[in-house]
Each structure stands twice: as C-alpha cells, then as structure tokens.
N, C-alpha and C positions, 0 to 999 in steps of 0.2 A: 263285519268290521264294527269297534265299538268306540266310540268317539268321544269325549266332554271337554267341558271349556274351566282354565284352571284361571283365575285372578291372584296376583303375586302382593307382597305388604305395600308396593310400590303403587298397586294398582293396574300394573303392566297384565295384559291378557294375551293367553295360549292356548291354542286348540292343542288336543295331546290323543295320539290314537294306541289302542293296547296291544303292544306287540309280546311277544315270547318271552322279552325280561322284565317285560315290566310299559308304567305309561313313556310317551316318548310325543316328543313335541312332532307333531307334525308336518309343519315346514322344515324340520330338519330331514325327514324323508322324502318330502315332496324333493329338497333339494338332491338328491342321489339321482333323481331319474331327468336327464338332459331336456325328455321332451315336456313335461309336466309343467303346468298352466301354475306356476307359481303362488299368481295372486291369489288362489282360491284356498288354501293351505290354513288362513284365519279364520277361515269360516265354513261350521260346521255343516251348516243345510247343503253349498254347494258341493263339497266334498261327498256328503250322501249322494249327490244328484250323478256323481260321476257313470259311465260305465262301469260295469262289474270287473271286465278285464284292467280296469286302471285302477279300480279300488284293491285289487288282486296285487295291482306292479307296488302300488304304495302300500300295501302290506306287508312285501316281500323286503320293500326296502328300509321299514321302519325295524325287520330285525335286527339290521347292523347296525342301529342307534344306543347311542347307551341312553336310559333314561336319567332324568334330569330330576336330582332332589334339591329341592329349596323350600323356600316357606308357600308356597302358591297353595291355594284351597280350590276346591271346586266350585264351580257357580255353575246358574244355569246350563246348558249346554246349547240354546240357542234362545232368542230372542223371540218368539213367539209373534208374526205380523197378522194372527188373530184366531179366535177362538171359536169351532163350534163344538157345543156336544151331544151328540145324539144319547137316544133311550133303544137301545137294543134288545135290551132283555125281559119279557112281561113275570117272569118269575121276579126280579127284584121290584117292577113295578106294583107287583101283586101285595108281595112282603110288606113294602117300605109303605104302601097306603092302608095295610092293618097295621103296622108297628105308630101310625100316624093315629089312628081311631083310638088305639090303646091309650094314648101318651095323653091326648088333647082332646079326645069325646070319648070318655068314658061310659055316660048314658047310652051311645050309640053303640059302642063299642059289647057293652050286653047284646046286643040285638044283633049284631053279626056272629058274634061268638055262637048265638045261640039256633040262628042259621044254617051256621056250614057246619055243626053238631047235628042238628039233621039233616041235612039234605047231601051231606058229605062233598059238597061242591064250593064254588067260591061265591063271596058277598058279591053282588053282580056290580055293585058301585067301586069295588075295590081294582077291577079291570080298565087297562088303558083305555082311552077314549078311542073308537073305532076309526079314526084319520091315521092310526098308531100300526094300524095292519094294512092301511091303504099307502102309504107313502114312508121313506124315515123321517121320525119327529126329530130338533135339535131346538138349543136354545142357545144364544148367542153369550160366551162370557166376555168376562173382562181379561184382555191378554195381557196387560199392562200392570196385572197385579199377582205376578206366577211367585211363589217360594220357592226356593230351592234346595236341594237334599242335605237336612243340618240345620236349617235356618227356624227361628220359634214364629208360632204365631200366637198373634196375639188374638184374645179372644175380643168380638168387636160389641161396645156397651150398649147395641139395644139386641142383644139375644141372650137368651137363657136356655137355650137349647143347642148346640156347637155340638155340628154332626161330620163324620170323616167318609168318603165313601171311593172305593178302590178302583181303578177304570185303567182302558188301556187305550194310552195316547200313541198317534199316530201324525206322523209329520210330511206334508210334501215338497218335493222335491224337484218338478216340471210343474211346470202351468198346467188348468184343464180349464176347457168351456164346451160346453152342451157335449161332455164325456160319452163315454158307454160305457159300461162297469169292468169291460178288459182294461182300456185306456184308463179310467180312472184307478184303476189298483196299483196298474204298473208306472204312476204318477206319485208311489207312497214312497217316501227316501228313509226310513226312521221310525221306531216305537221306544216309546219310553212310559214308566211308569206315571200315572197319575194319582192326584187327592183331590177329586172337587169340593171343597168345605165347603158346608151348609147350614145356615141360621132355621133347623126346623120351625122354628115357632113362628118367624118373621114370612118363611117360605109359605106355610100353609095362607094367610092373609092375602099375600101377593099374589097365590095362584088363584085363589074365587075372583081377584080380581079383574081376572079374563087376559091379562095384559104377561103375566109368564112371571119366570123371580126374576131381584132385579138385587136390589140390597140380601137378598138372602144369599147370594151366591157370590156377588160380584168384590166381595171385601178381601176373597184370599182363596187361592188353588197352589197347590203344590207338584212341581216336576221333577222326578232322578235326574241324578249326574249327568248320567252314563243313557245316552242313543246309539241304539244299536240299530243297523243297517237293513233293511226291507229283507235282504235277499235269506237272512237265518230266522225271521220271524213271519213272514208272510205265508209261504207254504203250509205253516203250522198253527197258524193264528185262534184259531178254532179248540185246538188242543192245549191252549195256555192254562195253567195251574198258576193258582196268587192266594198267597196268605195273608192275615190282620195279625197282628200284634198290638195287644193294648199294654202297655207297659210288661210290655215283656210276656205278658199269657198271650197263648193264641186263641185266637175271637172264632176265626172262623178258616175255613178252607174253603177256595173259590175256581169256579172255571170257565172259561169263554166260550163253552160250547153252547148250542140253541141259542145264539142271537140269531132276530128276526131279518135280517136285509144281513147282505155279505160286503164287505170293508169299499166293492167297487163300486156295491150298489148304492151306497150312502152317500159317497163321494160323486156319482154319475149325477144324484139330486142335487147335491148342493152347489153344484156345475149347471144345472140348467141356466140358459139365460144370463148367468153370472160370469165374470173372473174370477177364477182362483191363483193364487199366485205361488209361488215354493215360500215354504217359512210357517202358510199357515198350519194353525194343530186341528188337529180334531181328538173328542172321544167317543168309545163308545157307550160310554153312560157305565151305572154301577154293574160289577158283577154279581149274581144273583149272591145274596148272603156278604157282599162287600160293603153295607154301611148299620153303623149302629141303631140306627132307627128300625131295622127290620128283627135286632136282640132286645131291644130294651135298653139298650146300654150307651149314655153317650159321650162326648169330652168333657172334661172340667181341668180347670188352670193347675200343672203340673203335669200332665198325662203326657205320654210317647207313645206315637200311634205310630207305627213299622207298616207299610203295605210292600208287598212282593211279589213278582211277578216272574215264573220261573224261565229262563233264558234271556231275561229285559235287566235284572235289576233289585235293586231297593228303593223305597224312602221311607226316610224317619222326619218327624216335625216332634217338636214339642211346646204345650199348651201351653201360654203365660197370660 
C-alpha cells in the first residue's frame, strides 16, 4: 500500500492511498467497508499499523473510488513523533571521512593518500570507532524540522559546506520495549525516502567535541510524499537500489546491501530499556556513495538534489 497526506489552498488535510486510477482519499474507502474503524482513515501511521488482510479490504475498496482533483499538494506524509539515525554502512563511513580529510586537512590528507598507495588498505583513522561493530550507533535528530517533497531549503548562515546524503527511512507502527529483532522488525509500518542535510564544516567541530552533531544536522532533513507499507519493502530491504541526481546529472548509484546490524536489530537496541511509540522515524544512515562529501562535490544555493529509491519513491529539494 502507498499512502501520503495532501493539504488543499484551504488548508483542509487528506490522507489519500493509490489505487488502480489514480490517488483517492482514503476515508472515502475506509467508508465502503461497514466494519472499518473509521477514525483512523486521517491518519497515515495508524492505517500502516493495520492488519495486512484490512490493508488488502481497503485496497480493494479504494478501486471504486473515483479520485479526487483539486488544488491540494502533497505535504509530509506523517508527522514524525522522533527521530533516530543510525550508521549502517562502514563503506560510507569509510568514504565520507576521506572525502572529509580531503576537503578540510589537506596536509593530512597527503599522508593518507600516501598510505593506502602503499599499503593498499585503509587510513586505520578513517574507520568507525569500534563501539560501531559492537552495538548499532544513531544520533538523535531533530523531528520537528522534516522538508517535504518540493519544498527549498534554505542554506543555513554559519555553513559553507551544505551536504545532501540519501538514507532509507523507516517508520513504526506498534509500540516496542526490550524488543527481539523478530518483534522489532515486525513493529515497522512504513519506508520512505530520506535527505539528512549536513553542515560539513560545522559537523567536523561538533564531533571532536565528544558531544555528537548538533547545529550541523539538526537545521533541516527532508521526507517523500509517498510511505510505502512494510509488507512490499521489508522482505527486500537489503536489495534496495537509490540514485543522486544533482541538477539533473546522476551523481551516483547506490545500494542497501552490507549494512552492518539488520532493520530488527537496530530497532531491538533502540527498544532496550526504552519506549518506542508508532510515528517514530528511524534511519539507516548514508548509502555507501549517497552524500557528496565522499565525490568532492557539494550544495550551493540553486542546486536540485533528486534522491531515489527504487520501489520507495523520490525527493527533490531545492537549494536557496
């Protein structure tokens, strides 16, 4: 099932799910099935949370809906009640801390180049820190400040460095506490694509800090329209293929395979000890080759950054 939330010039909000001809307001199909829990019809998290077999009767019911054209745009497709995001992949962590030495220690940056030239291995400082292969790492964002698919960002005035990076967000849909990674996967309602935007230059400061990013991160993330349902992306989740587009060239080609911890296992962590509630997001950090810091290459004001993710989506943002 693919679900988003439309806002009309009025202001008036619709969940709308994709049926056969097209989008179709949702409580007009919930409305066809006598027994269907009405209230939940607004809102897009509970609807992922349903059974499979009722997400099935409201699919079936949304084809005899005619859909509905008017002025309404997309917005978020849910409200985000918080953010973690993990680091999954040591290939991009690998990248992204030489595309960092490159950029901002160029003296240094000789002396690794000149390294892994001979020794044909990696800068041994350019490797996660080993708590990275002992547990999953995450860092807490700001949920409260999501873009949405179309929507510009602004570049924010203490950074000179505005970096894009491609991730696959994941949303739940039951509660978990002190999980096990079967319970916590089968606790995911939702994948949608992500952007977590990054102030490189501000980020490198804040992490010797010992304290994690804080201002480098927390000023702007971006989320697709469109949430797609656990049950067509989970099975597959590993085999996901996602593209960059920087104004239109393609940057890179990327893929979710060789993350270190598996979606329940991340989830079973962040469950220890804790509540988790349906609404919150998680990601799993960049795809290896998913942000410009690991090309050389990064935002500046005008730019259109496309990230893709194949059976999730789009998003596009543009730089201002």
């Amino acid at each position: 099932m693919r679900l988003r939330r439309v806002e009309t010039a009025n202001g008036a909000t619709r969940v709308e799910l994709l049926a056969p001809r097209g989008w179709v307001p949702a409580a007009a199909a919930a409305a066809r099935i006598s027994s269907f829990n009405q209230g939940i019809a607004g809102d897009v998290v509970p609807l992922l949370g349903l059974p499979l077999p009722e997400r099935q009767r409201l699919a079936e019911a949304a084809g005899d809906v005619a859909p509905v054209h008017d002025d309404a745009r997309p917005i978020l497709p849910f409200a985000p009640r918080s953010f973690r995001d993990f680091m999954l992949y040591e290939r991009h962590a690998i990248d992204a801390a030489r595309g960092f030495v490159r950029r901002f220690m160029p003296k240094s940056a000789t002396i690794v180049t000149a390294y892994e030239a001979v020794t044909r291995g990696t800068f041994p400082m350019l490797k996660p820190h080993a708590l990275w292969r002992q547990q999953p790492v995450y860092y807490m964002g700001n949920h409260l400040t999501f873009a949405a698919d179309g929507d510009d960002i602004a570049v924010p005035s203490y950074t000179r460095a505005l970096d894009y990076e491609l991730e696959v967000g994941f949303v739940l849909s039951h509660p978990l506490h002190d999980a096990d990674p079967v319970r916590a996967e089968a606790a995911i309602g939702g994948f949608v694509v992500l952007n977590d935007f990054s102030a490189r230059d501000v980020q490198l400061s804040e992490m010797r800090s010992g304290f994690g990013p804080q201002k480098a991160k927390h000023f702007r993330s971006a989320m697709s329209a469109v949430v797609v349902s656990a049950d067509e992306i989970l099975p597959r989740w590993p085999k996901l293929q996602g593209t960059v587009r920087h104004n239109g060239t393609l940057m890179c080609e990327c893929a979710a395979a060789d993350a270190r911890w598996s979606l329940g296992e991340v989830l079973a962590h962040a469950s220890r000890d804790e509540q988790l509630v349906p609404g919150e997001l998680f990601g799993t950090g960049t795809l290896p080759g998913g942000s410009g810091i690991e090309h050389g290459r990064l935002l500046e004001r005008g730019d259109t950054i496309t990230l893709a993710i194949d059976g999730i989506g789009t998003l596009s943002n543009r730089i201002v």
